[in-house]
C-alpha positions in Angstrom: 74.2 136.2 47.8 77.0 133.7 46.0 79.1 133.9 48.5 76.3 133.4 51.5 75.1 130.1 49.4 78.2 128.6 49.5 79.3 129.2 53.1 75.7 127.7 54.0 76.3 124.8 51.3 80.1 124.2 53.2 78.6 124.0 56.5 76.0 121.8 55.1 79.1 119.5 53.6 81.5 120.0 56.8 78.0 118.2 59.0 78.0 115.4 56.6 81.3 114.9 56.6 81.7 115.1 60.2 78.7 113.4 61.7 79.8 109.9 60.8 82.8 110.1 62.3 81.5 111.5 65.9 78.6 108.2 65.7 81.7 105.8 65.7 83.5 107.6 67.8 80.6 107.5 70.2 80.1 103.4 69.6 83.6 102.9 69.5 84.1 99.7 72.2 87.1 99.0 74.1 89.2 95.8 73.2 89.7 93.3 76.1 91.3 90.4 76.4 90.4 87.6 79.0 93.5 85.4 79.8 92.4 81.8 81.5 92.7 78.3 80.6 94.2 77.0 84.1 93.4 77.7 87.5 92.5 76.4 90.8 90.0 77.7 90.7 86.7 77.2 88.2 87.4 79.4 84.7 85.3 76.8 82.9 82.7 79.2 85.0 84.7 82.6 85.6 85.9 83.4 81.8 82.6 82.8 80.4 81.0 85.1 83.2 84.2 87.8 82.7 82.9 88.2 78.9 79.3 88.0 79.6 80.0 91.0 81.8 81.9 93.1 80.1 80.5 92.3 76.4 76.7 93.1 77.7 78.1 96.0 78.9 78.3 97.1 75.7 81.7 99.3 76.1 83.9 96.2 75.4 84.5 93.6 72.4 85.9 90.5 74.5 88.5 88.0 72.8 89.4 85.4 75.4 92.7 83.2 74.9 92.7 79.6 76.6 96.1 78.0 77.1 96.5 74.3 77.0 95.7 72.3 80.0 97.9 72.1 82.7 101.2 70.1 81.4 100.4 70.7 78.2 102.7 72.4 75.7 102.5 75.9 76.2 104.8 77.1 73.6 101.8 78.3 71.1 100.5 80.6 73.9 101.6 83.8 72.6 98.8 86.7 72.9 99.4 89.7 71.1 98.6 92.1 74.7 99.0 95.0 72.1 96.2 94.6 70.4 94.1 95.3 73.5 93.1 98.3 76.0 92.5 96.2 78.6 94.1 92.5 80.0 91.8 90.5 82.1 93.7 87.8 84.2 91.8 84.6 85.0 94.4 82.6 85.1 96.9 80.8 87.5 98.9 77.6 85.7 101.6 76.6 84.2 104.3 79.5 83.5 104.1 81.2 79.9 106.7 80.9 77.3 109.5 83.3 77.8 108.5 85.6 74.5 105.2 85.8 76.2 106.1 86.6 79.5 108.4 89.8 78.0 105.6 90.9 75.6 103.4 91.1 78.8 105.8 93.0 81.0 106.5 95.2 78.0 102.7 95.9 77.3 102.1 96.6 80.9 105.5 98.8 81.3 104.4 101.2 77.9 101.3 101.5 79.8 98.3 99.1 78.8 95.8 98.3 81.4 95.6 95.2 83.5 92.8 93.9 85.3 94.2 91.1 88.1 90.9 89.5 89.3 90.5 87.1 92.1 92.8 83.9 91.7 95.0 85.3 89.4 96.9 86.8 92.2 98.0 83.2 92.7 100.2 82.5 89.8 103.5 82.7 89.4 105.1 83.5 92.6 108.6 83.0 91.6 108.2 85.2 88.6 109.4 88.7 90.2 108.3 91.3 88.1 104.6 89.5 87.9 104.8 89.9 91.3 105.2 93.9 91.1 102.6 94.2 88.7 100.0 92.5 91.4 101.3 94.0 94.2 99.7 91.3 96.4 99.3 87.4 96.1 98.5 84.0 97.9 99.3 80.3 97.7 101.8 78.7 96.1 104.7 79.1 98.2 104.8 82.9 99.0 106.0 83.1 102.5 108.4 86.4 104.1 110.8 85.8 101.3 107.7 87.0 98.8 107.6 90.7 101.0 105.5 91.8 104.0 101.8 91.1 104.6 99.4 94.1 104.0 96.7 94.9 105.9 95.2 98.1 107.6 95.2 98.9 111.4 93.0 102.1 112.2 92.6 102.9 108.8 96.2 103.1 108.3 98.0 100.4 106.1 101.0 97.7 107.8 103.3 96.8 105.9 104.5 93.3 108.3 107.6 91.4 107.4 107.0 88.8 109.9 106.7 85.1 109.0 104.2 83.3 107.6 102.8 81.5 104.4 101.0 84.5 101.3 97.5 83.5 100.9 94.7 82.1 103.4 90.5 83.1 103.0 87.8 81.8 105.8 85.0 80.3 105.3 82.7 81.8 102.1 79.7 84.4 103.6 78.2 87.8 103.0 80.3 90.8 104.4 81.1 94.2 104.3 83.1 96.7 101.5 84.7 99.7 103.3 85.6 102.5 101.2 88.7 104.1 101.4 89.4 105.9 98.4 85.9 107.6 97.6 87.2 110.3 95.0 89.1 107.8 92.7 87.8 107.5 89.3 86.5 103.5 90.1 84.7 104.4 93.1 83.4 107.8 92.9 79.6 108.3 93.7 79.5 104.4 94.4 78.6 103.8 98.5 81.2 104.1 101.5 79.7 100.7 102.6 77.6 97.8 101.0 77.4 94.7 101.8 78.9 91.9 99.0 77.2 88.5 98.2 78.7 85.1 99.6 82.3 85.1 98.4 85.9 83.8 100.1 87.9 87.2 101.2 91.2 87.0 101.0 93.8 87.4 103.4 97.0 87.2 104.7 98.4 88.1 101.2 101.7 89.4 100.7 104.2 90.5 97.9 105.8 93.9 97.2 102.7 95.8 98.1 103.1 98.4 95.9 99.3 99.5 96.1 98.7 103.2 94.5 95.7 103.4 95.4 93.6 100.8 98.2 89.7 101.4 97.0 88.2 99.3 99.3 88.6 97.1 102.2 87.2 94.1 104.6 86.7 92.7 107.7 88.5 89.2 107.8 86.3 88.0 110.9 88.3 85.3 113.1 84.7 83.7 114.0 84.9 82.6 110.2 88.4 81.3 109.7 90.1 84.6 108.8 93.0 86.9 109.9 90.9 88.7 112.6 92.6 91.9 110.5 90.9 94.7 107.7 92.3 93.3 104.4 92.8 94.8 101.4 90.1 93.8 98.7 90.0 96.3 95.9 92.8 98.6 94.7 95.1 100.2 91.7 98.6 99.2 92.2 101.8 101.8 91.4 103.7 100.4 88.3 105.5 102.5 86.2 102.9 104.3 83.5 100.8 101.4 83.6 96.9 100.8 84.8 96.4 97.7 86.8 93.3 97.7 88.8 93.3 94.2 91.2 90.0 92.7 92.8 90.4 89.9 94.9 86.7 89.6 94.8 84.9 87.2 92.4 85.3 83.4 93.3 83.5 81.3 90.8 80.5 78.7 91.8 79.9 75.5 90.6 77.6 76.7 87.6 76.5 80.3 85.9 73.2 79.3 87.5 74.5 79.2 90.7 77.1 82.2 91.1 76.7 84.3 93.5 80.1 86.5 94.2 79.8 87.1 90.3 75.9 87.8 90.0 76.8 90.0 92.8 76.1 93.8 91.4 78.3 95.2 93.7 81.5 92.7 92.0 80.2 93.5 88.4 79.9 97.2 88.7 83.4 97.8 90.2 84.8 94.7 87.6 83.1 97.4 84.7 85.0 100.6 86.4 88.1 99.5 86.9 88.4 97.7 83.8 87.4 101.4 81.9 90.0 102.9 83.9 92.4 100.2 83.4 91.8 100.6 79.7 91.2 104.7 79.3 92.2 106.8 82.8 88.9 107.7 83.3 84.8 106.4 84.1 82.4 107.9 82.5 79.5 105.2 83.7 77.2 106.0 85.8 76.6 104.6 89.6 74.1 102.3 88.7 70.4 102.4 91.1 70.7 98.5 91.6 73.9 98.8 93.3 74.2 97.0 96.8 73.2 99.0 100.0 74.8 98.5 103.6 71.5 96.3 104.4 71.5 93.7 101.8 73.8 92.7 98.6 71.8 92.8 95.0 72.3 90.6 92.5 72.6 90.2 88.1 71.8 86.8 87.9 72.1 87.7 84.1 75.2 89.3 84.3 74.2 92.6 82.8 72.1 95.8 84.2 68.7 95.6 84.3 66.3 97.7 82.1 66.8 101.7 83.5 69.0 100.7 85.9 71.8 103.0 84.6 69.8 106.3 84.1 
């Protein structure tokens, strides 16, 4: 009878004991870190809509590190990346100081996760190993010397070395996402085709094109000032041990009011995947019942889910 009491009064103990952990493991958020403070782009807009994104989430605590204005001395810009699970870029500027441009490189080389997002495949084109870690950029005086332009023919990717400036979009609209990856972590369960809210599309990028894995693509129609070729939009790029999702998706408007790429569901849902599977290997979200359809985009003018629409 002793010895029956105190087994019971053990496994009474070992709960106790045990249960607070599992909470906090349970409520245990992943650190991110949102990189901006120049850009040609608006991040007085886009940072501020990044955190409101992923804090309201409620799987990430946000820190967001602004670097001085453009010309400004950058020498006190020295994030500590290995604090974090996850490294949002917003940011194309002036070039980092050399201590932080080998901290990054080493914290994306040991394996931390990288979210690339919209114009931040813009920055530093002569910086080579950047380059590798984005896979694919624009602007700023990427031409054939920068690597081939990407883009899919068929279905089937093209790598093209021919000439020609990195980096062109037509004019902003409503178009199509085309899946081509559906079993990957990020896009599992989420439609083969919805349409996305009024944004620029990228095209004509080039750079290394090391893309692991191209998640979803788009029509760059010549009737609106683009290539006339299936671009890629959305995709995991093959770096070492490292995580790097890039979405070229996103561009910021004028106000959080008035926002529609980023109030676009479709952008924040696969902006909360990837940056999970940047940060951990895995998503364990669910595919939300808001989420665009091929008919019409939906919108988060908010910037978070509404009530039930994760269940």
């Amino acid at each position: 009878m002793k010895s029956s009491l105190r087994i019971t009064l053990a496994i009474i103990i070992a709960l106790f004991t045990i249960a607070p952990t599992n909470v906090e493991a349970k409520t245990k958020k992943l650190k991110a870190l949102i990189v901006s403070g120049q850009n040609n782009h608006n991040w007085q807009v886009s940072h501020r809509v990044l955190r409101l994104i992923l804090d309201q989430s409620g799987l990430f605590e946000c820190d967001i590190m602004l670097t001085e204005p453009a010309g400004g001395d950058m020498s006190g810009f020295t994030p500590d990346f290995e604090k974090y699970d996850v490294v949002v870029l917003d940011y194309n500027g002036d070039r980092w100081p050399k201590q932080t441009d080998e901290a990054f490189v080493k914290y994306v080389k040991r394996g931390g996760g990288v979210v690339v997002y919209h114009a931040a495949d813009n920055a530093f084109a002569g910086w080579e190993e950047f380059n590798k870690i984005i896979a694919l950029g624009g602007w700023e005086g990427r031409n054939e010397k920068s690597g081939p332009y990407y883009y899919l023919i068929n279905g089937i990717g093209v790598l093209d070395n021919g000439p020609g400036a990195g980096g062109s979009h037509g004019q902003q609209r409503e178009y199509p996402m085309h899946c081509r990856n559906e079993k990957h972590p990020i896009t599992k369960g989420l439609p083969d085709n919805w349409i996305h809210a009024r944004d620029e599309m990228y095209d004509r990028m080039r750079g290394p094109a090391n893309i692991k894995d191209l998640l979803y693509s788009g029509y760059a129609d010549e009737k609106t000032g683009g290539s006339g070729r299936e671009e890629p939009l959305v995709f995991t790029v093959d770096y070492g041990k490292a995580r790097i999702f890039h979405i070229m998706l996103g561009h910021a408007g004028p106000t959080l009011d008035n926002n529609p790429a980023m109030q676009c569901t479709g952008f924040q849902v696969l902006l909360l995947r990837g940056a999970e599977w940047a940060a951990t290997g895995k998503v364990k979200q669910a595919v939300p019942a808001d989420f665009p359809t091929d008919k019409r985009p939906s919108f988060r003018p908010a910037y978070k889910a509404p009530y039930g629409a994760n269940k």
